[in-house]
C-alpha positions as CSV (number, residue, x, y, z in Angstrom):
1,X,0.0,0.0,0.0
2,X,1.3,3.5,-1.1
3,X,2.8,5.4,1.8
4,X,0.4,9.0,0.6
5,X,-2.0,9.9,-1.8
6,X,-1.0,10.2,-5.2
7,X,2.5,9.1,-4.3
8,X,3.3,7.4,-7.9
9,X,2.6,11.0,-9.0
10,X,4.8,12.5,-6.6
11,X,7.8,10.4,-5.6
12,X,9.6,11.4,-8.7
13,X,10.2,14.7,-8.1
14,X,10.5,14.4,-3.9
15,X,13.2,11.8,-4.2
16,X,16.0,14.3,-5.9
17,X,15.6,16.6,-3.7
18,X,16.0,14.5,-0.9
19,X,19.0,12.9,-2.6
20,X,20.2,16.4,-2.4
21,X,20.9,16.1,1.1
22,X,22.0,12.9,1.4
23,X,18.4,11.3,2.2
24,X,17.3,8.2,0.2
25,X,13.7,7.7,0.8
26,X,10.9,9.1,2.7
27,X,11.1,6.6,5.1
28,X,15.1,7.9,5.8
29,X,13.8,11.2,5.8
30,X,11.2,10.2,8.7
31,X,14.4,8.6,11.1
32,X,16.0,11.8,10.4
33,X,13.0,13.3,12.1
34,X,12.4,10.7,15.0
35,X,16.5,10.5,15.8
36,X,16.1,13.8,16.7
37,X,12.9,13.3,18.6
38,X,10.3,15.2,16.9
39,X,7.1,13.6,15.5
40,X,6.6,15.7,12.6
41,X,3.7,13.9,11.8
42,X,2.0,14.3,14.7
43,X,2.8,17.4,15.2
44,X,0.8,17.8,11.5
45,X,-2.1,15.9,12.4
46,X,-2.7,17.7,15.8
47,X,-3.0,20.7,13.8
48,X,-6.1,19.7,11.2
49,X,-7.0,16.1,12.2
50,X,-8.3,15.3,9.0
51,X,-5.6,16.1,7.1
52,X,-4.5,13.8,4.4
53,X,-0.8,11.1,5.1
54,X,0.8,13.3,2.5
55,X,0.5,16.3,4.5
56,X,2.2,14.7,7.3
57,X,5.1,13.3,4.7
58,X,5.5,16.6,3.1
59,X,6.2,17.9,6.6
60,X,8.7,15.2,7.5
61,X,10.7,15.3,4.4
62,X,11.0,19.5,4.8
63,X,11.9,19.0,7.9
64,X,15.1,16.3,7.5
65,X,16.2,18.3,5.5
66,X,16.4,21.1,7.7
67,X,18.2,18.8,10.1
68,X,20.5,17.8,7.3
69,X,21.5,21.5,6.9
70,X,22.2,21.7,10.7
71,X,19.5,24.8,10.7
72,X,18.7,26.3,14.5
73,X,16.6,29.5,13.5
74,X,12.9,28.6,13.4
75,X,12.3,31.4,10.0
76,X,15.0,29.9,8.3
77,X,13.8,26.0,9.1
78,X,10.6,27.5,7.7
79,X,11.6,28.4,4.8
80,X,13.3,25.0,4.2
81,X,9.6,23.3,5.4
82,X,8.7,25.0,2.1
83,X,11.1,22.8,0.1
84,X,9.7,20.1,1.4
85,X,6.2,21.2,0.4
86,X,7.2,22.1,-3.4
87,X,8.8,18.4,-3.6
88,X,5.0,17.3,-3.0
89,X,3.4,19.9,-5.5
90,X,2.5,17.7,-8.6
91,X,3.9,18.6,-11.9
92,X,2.3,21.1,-14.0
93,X,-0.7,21.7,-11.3
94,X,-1.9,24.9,-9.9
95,X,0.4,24.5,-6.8
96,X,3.2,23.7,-8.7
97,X,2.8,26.5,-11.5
98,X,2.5,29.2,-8.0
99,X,5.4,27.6,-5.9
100,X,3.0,27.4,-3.2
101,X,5.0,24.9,-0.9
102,X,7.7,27.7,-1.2
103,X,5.1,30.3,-0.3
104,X,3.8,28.3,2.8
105,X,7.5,28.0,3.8
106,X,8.0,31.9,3.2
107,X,4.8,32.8,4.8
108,X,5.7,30.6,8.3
109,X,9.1,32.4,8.0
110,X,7.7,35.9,8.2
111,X,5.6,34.7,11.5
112,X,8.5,33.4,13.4
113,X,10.6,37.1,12.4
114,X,9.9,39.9,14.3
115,X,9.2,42.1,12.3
116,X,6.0,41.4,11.9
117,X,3.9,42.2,14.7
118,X,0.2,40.9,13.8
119,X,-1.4,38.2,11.9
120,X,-4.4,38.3,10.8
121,X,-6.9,35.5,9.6
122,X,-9.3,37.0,7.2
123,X,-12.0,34.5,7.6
124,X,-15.6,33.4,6.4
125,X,-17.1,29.9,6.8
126,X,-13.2,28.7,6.9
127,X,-13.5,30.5,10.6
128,X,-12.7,26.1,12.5
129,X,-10.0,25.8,9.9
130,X,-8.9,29.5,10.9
131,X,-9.1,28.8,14.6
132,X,-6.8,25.4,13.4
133,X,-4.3,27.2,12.6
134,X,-4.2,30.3,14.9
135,X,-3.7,27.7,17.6
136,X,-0.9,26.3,15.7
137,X,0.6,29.4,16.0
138,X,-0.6,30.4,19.4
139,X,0.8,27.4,20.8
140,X,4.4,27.8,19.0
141,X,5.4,31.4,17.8
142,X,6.5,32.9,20.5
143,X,8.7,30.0,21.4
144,X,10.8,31.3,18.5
145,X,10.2,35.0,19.0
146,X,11.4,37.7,21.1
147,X,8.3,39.4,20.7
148,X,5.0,38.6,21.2
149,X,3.1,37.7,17.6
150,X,-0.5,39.4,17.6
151,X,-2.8,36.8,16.5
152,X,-6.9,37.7,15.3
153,X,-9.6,36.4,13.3
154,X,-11.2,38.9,11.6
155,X,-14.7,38.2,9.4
156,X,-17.7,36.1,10.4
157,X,-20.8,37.5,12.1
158,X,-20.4,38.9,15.8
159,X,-22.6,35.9,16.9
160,X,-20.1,33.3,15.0
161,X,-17.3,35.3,16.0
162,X,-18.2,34.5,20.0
163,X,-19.0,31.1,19.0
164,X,-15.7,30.3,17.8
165,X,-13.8,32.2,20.5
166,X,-16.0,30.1,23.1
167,X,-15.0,26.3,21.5
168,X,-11.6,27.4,21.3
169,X,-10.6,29.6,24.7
170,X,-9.9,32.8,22.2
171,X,-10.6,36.3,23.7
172,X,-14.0,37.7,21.4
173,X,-13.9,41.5,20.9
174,X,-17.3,43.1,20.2
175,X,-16.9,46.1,18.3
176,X,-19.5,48.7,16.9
177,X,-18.6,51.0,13.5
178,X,-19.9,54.7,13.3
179,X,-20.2,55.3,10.1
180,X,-21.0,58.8,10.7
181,X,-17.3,59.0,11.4
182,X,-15.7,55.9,10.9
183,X,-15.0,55.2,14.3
184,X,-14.9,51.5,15.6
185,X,-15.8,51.4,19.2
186,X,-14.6,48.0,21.1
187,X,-17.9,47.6,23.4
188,X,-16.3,44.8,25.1
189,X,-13.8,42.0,25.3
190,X,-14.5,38.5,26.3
191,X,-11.6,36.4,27.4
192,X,-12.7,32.3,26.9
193,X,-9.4,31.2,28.9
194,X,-6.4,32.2,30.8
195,X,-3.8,30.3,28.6
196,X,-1.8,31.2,25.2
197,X,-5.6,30.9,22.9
198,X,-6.6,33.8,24.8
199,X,-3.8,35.8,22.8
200,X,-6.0,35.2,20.0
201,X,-8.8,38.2,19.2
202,X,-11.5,37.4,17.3
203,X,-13.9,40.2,15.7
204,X,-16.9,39.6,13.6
205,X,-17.9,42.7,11.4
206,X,-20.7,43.8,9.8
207,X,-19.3,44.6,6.4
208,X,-16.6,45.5,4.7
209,X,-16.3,49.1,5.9
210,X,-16.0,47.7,9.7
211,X,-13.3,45.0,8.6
212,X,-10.9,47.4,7.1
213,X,-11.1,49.4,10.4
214,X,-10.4,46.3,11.9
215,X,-7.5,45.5,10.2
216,X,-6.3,49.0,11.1
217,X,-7.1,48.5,14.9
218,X,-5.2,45.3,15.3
219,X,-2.0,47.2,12.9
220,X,-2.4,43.8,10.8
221,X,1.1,43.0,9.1
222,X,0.5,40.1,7.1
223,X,-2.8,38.2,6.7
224,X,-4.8,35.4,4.5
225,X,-7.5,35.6,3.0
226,X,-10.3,32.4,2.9
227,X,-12.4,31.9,0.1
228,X,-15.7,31.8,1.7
229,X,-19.5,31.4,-0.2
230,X,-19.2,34.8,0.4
231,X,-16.4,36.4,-1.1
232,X,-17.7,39.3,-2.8
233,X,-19.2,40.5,0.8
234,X,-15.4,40.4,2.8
235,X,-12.1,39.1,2.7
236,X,-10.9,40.1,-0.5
237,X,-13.1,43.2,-0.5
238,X,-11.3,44.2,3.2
239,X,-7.8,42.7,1.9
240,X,-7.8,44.6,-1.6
241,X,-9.4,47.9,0.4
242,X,-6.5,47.8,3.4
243,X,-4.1,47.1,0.5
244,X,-4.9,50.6,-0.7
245,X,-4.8,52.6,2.2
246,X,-1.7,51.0,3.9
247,X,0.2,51.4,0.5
248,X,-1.0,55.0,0.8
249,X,0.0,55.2,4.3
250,X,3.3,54.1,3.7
251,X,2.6,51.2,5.9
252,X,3.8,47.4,4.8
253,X,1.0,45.3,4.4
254,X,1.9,41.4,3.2
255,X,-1.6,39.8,2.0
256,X,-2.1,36.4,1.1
257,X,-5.0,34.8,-1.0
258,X,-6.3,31.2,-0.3
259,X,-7.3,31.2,-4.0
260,X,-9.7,28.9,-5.2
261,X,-7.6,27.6,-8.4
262,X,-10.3,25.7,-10.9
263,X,-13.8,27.4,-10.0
264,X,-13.9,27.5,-7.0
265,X,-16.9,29.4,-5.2
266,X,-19.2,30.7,-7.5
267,X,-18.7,30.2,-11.8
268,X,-15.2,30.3,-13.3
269,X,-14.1,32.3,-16.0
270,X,-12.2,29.6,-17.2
271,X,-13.3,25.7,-17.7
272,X,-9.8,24.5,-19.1
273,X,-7.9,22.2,-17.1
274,X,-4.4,23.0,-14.8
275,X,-2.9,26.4,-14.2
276,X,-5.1,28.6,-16.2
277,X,-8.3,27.8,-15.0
278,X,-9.7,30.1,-12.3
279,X,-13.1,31.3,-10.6
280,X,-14.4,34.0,-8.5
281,X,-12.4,33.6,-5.3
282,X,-9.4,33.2,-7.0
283,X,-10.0,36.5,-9.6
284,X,-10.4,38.3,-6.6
285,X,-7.0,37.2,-5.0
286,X,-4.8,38.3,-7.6
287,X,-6.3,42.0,-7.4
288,X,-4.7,42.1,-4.0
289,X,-2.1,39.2,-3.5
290,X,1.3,39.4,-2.9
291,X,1.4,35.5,-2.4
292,X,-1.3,33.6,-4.0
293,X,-2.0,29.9,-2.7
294,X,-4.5,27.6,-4.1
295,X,-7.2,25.4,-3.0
296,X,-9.6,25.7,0.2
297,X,-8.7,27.5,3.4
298,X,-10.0,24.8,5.2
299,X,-10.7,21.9,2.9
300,X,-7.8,19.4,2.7
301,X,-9.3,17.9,-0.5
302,X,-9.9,20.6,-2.5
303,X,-5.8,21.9,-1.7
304,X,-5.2,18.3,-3.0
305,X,-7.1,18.9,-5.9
306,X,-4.6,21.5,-7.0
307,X,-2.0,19.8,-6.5
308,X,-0.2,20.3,-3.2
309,X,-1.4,18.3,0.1
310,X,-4.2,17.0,1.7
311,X,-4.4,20.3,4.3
312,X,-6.5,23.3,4.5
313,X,-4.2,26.1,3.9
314,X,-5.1,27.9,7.3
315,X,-4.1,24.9,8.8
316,X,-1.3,24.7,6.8
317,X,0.2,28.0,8.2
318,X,-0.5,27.1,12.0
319,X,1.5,23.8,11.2
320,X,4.4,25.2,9.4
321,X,4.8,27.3,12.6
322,X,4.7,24.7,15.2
323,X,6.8,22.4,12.9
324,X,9.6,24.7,12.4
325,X,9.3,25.8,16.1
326,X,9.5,22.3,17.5
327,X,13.5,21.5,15.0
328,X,14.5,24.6,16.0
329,X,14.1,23.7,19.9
330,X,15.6,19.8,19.1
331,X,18.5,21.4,17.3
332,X,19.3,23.8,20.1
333,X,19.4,21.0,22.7
């Protein structure tokens, strides 16, 4: 039986690069990781739980290698994490033709510097797979840091947006938008625990208006977009609009889109196979992208049906982070 999913398609391209650093197989590349006593895979799985096996082997064979290249610095270990996750891409897919694995690896990398100071989930209906990963990151980031990351959802409805903070031990912030004067008001904060998920705000916001004032309350450095059934009512709409105004601020503002890739959410523009084929969510992406993923936020198949792994993207990031985190710590001992 095949160690992954789709591994014929795969193994091909995964096994030069491991040969690279003196690895043979996946299975080498998985002692690598247990001699030096972390279980990547594990570590993957606790993240989403129904992620796909070749999420937890793209992790495992990014990270030997990173122990291969005797790497301490948990950005740097990230970025190598997204070598790994290219090796699984499948030729001439979406992922492949966007380097996504590299851009997950890049992305984890910019959490663990610090200089960025908030991270913001953009969420819709992805919100679970949103909360997924924020703990991922709430749990390991500032293992790695020497400041404190600013973590927050930003999207839902205010009713969804306590929900979630209550199932997960976030801190909910219930805000109210003047429009009269563009003020957002915080009419109060609602802490669901006393450990590290309480660093994570959650907002829910009326509309688009109220999200971009968000955005600018929190100082948001970097974000992700989700798809959502929505998308024409948020993310992208509060992503493209902060865009503007931090670019005209002067301020750096890093966004990412969870891009659909072929049709996803609403019709596509385009019904040809591979690469070219796009729909709503992921139109809207590339008007304000600087890194452009593909596949659900949350979804592990639809990711694997462009190519990459069986892992929701927002997952994805929170188990980047704790992967890299976790080497980092094993090579430092």
């Amino acid at each position: 039986m095949a160690l992954f999913e789709s591994y014929e398609r795969r193994i091909n391209q995964i096994l030069p690069v491991l040969k690279k650093y003196g690895i043979n197989s996946v299975e080498d590349a998985k002692k690598v990781c247990d001699d030096a006593g972390v279980d990547v895979g594990g570590l993957v799985a606790g993240i989403q739980p129904i992620c796909f096996e070749n999420a937890k082997w793209a992790y495992i064979v990014g990270a030997a290698i990173a122990i291969k290249k005797g790497e301490k610095n948990a950005a740097d270990i990230a970025r190598t994490l997204g070598e790994g996750l290219q090796a699984f891409c499948i030729p001439g897919s979406v992922a492949d033709d966007r380097k996504v694995g590299i851009g997950h690896g890049n992305l984890a990398a910019m959490l663990l510097s610090d200089e960025t100071k908030c991270f913001c989930f953009l969420a819709g209906h992805e919100s679970f797979a949103a909360a997924e990963g924020a703990i991922g990151i709430a749990k390991s980031a500032n293992r790695a840091r020497s400041t404190p990351l600013k973590v927050c959802l930003n999207g839902l409805g205010k009713d969804a947006a306590q929900i979630i903070s209550r199932i997960n031990g976030f801190t909910y912030v219930q805000t109210q938008f003047d429009y009269y004067t563009s003020e957002l008001k915080i009419v109060k904060e609602f802490k669901y625990s006393e450990g590290e998920r309480a660093a994570v705000r959650v907002y829910g916001a009326d509309d688009v208006r109220e999200g971009v004032a968000i955005m600018w309350k929190e100082g948001v450095d970097v974000s992700i977009t989700g798809n959502s059934t929505n998308p024409t009512r948020f993310q992208h709409p509060v992503a493209g609009t902060y865009k503007k105004e931090t670019n005209d601020a002067g301020k750096k503002y890093f966004s990412v889109a969870s891009g659909g890739g072929t049709g996803r959410t609403l019709h596509p523009d385009n019904m040809a196979a591979g690469p070219a084929s796009y729909g709503m969510t992921d139109t809207m992406g590339r008007m304000h992208s600087d890194a452009q993923f593909a596949g659900s936020s949350s979804v592990p198949a639809h990711v694997e049906m462009m190519g990459l792994i069986g892992m929701g993207n927002n997952p994805m990031v929170g188990a980047s982070v704790a992967v890299a985190v976790a080497i980092s710590e094993a090579m430092k001992k």
